[in-house]
C-alpha positions, 0 to 999 in steps of 0.5 A: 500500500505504501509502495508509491509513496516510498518510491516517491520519497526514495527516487524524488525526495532523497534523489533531490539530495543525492541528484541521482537518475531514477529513470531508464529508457533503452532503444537499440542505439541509446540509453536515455537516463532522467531524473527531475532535472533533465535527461542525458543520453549515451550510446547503448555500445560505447557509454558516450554522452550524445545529447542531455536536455534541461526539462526547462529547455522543454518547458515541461513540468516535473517531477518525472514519474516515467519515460519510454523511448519511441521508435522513432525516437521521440520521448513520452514523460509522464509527469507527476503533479499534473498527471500528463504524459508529454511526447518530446523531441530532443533534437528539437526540443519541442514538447506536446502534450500526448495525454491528460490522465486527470482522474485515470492515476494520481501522482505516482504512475508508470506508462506503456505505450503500444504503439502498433495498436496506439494504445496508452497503458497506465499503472496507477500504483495508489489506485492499484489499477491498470487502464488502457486509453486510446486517442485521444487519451483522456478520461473519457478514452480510458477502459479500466484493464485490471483492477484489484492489485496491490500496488503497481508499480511497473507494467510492460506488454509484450508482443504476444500481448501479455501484460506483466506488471511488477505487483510490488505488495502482493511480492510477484511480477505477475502476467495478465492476458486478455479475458473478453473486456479485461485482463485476468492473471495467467499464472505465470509469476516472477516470485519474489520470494527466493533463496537468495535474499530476504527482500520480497517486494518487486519494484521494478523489472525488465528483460522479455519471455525468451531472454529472461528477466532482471527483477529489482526487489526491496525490503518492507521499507521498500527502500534497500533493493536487491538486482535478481536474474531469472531464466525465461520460464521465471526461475530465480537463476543468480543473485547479482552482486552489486558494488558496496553501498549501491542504491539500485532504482531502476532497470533495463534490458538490452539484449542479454544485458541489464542496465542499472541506475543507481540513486546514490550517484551518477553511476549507471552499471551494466550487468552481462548475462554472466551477472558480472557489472561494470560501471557504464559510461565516463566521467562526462556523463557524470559531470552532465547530469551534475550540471542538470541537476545544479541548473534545477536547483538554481530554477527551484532556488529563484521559484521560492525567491518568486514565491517569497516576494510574492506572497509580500507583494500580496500583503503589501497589497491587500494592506495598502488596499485596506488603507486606501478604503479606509481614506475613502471612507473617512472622507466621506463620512468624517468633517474633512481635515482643512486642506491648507492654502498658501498664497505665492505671489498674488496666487491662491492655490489650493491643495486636495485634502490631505486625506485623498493625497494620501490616497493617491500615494497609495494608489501609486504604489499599488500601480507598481506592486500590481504588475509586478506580482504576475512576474514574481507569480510566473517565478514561483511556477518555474524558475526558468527566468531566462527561457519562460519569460522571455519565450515568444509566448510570454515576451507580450505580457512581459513588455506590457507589465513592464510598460504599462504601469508607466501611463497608470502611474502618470494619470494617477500623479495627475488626478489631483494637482493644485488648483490657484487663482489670482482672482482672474485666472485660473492656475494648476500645477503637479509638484514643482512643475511650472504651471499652466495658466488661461484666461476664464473665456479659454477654460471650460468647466462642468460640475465635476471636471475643470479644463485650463488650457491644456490641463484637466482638473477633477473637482468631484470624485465618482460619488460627487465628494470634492476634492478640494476644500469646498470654502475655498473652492467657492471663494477663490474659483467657482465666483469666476466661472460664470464668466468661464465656458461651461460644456456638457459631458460629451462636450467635454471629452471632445474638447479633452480629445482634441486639446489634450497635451503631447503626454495625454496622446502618448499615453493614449498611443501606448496603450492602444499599441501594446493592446494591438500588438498584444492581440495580433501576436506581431512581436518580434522573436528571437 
């Protein structure tokens, strides 16, 4: 019952300590070795390193629960935490999904694709369950094969259609042939129980009904594992010894010979027919999947980064939120603070409430902290800044959270300037810029927006609260708007249109370009 789990802490949780392989796939020509961090491929004669592949090159997720090698070279990994099956060309590396096994197995799972019948095998080793999909291979393509075993956790069908899967508690490899609708036991084994050590649990298996088996087996801990040969009709021939302190995960065949890696270390051992073993490959391969494993753990290292300065983001979010409610609504139901007015060379000029200016400092640093939060979000899902973010796909979103905050921030900084008057006309001013002036037969008004030459004034927010200390406002700016132009709403966003500043129309611009650019995909690639 606790088979899937131990697996998953031994060949994913002590592997992300020891970074070794834990998964093998063999074809005539190579042996492709994977763990969590990628792949690495040697040729099966020599033990050279042909290629190694990051999964983040395939923007594939992981951890690794499977591979198998295609005849036509391609990869299928199956994949744990989402319970995908992805077909992969290295060469390429271009990625598709080839299955969706939502609701078929759970995170721990091992694959068998038939591909003359273009049928998907799954083992769902904590549903103790085999299923057979066909194209499209999902949910609703799946035929339930075999229920009722105990702990799956390697399957292999043969040419002659049986089906052996290594039923790891109930201690036996056991075949399965085609029984009307579903699978039933044939009574052929690979028993677990031998004369050679006390280990009884199969784990994983590999070899074929004419050249014979090679059967890894754990103790109840399902952790220490033993390498055993059969013969061909299932009889424990030879215990094989492994070199002192070898961690032994996984199994393959090849021809008369057996493929073992081990969990410990980057070593991959080849065991001849004869049961002597020799260490696979050189210190190139090695120091590949070194390189895998430290570029993984680099990514996983900036993901909790992103995930940290996410979860603040949040906060700070959520706090400063909080603090702009709290403003609005004191001002609107608390006796407004007297907003100060100061009198600079015969010019009044008047300053929002001391409360709403707080509110646009908070406003601001909300438009910074929001987009940036997307980014720090894409961090925490992968850590493979370099290639995610900036990938064809993603470039727009992350031109446009880098850009667009800028006209937000602007048109923020602008929705409360200081309003003055000397009395016959009309001033406005943001910070220490100069400020803009008009005679009253040039500015144009209505009860909530003030027009001064090429600058906008809001008078009264959305609920009709004013911005400005209403006495002040009354004395020194409404007794001069009788002789002012007073437009309806329409009228006033024309004329807005028409006579808005060069900043205005590049805001405008902007973000009708980065929109277009957006929904046609016209980005450059690289």
């Amino acid at each position: 019952m606790l088979a899937g789990l131990a697996l998953h802490l031994w060949g994913d949780g002590r592997a992300s300590h020891y970074h070794g392989p834990v998964h093998l796939a063999i074809d005539q020509r190579t042996v492709l070795v994977g763990d969590s961090a990628g792949l690495v491929e040697l040729d099966v004669h020599n033990g050279e390193v042909l290629t190694q592949t990051a999964f983040a090159d395939l923007s594939v997720p992981t951890p690794l629960a499977d591979i198998q090698r295609l005849d036509n070279g391609d990869v299928l990994l199956a994949e744990a935490d989402t319970a995908s099956v992805w077909r992969c060309n290295l060469e390429r590396t271009t990625c598709e999904r080839f299955a969706d096994l939502d609701k078929v197995a759970g995170r721990f799972l091992k694959i068998h694709y038939d591909e003359s019948a273009q049928r998907l095998w799954v083992a769902a080793t904590h549903g103790h369950r085999i299923w057979r999909l066909t194209p499209p291979f999902d949910r609703a393509h799946a035929q339930l094969m075999v229920d009722g075993l105990a702990a799956p956790n390697e399957i292999w069908l043969s040419p002659q259609h049986t089906l052996w899967v290594s039923n790891t508690d109930a201690g036996a490899v056991q075949a399965f042939r085609a029984d009307g609708d579903r699978y039933v036991r044939t009574g052929r084994e690979l028993d677990g129980h031998t004369a050679f050590t006390s280990k009884r649990l199969p784990l994983d298996f590999a070899g074929n009904e004419r050249d014979g088996w090679w059967v890894l087996v754990s103790d109840l801990a399902y952790i220490a594992k033993d390498l055993i040969a059969y013969d061909a009709d299932g009889t424990p021939r030879q215990l094989i010894d492994l070199p002192a302190g070898a961690g032994p995960v996984a199994v393959e065949a090849h021809a008369m010979n057996a493929f073992v890696a081990d969990i410990d270390d980057f070593t991959l051992y080849r065991v001849a027919a004869d049961g002597s073993v020799k260490v696979f490959g050189d210190a190139t391969y090695r120091q590949r999947m070194q390189q895998l494993r430290a570029d993984h753990d680099r990514y996983r290292m900036v993901s909790w980064v992103g995930l940290a300065v996410l979860g603040v983001g949040l906060i700070g979010v959520l706090l400063v939120a909080i603090r702009a409610k709290i403003a609005m609504r004191e001002a609107a139901t608390h006796r407004p603070e007297p907003a100060p007015l100061v009198a600079e060379m015969g010019v009044y000029w008047l300053r929002p409430k001391p409360r709403l200016a707080r509110m646009q400092k908070q406003m601001t640093v909300l438009a910074l902290l929001l987009p940036l939060l997307p980014i720090f979000g894409l961090l925490a899902v992968s850590g493979d800044v370099r290639d995610l973010l900036w990938s064809p796909e993603l470039r727009p979103w992350l031109l446009g959270m880098i850009v667009l905050p800028l006209p937000l921030i602007v048109l923020i900084r602008r929705m409360l300037p200081q309003l003055g008057s000397d009395g016959q006309r009309l001033y406005v001013r943001h910070g220490t810029r100069p400020a803009s002036s008009a005679a009253l037969v040039d500015v144009r008004y209505n009860e909530r927006v003030l027009w001064i030459g090429d600058e906008f004034v809001t008078l009264r927010d959305g609920r009709g609260r004013a911005i400005y200390e209403p006495a002040h406002l009354h004395q020194h700016v409404e007794t001069l708007l009788p002789s002012a132009n007073r437009l309806g709403q329409w009228q006033m966003a024309l004329a807005m249109l028409r006579n808005g500043n060069p900043e205005s129309w590049v805001i405008f611009l902007l973000i009708l370009g980065m929109l277009a650019l957006t929904v046609t995909g016209h980005w450059p690639h690289s």
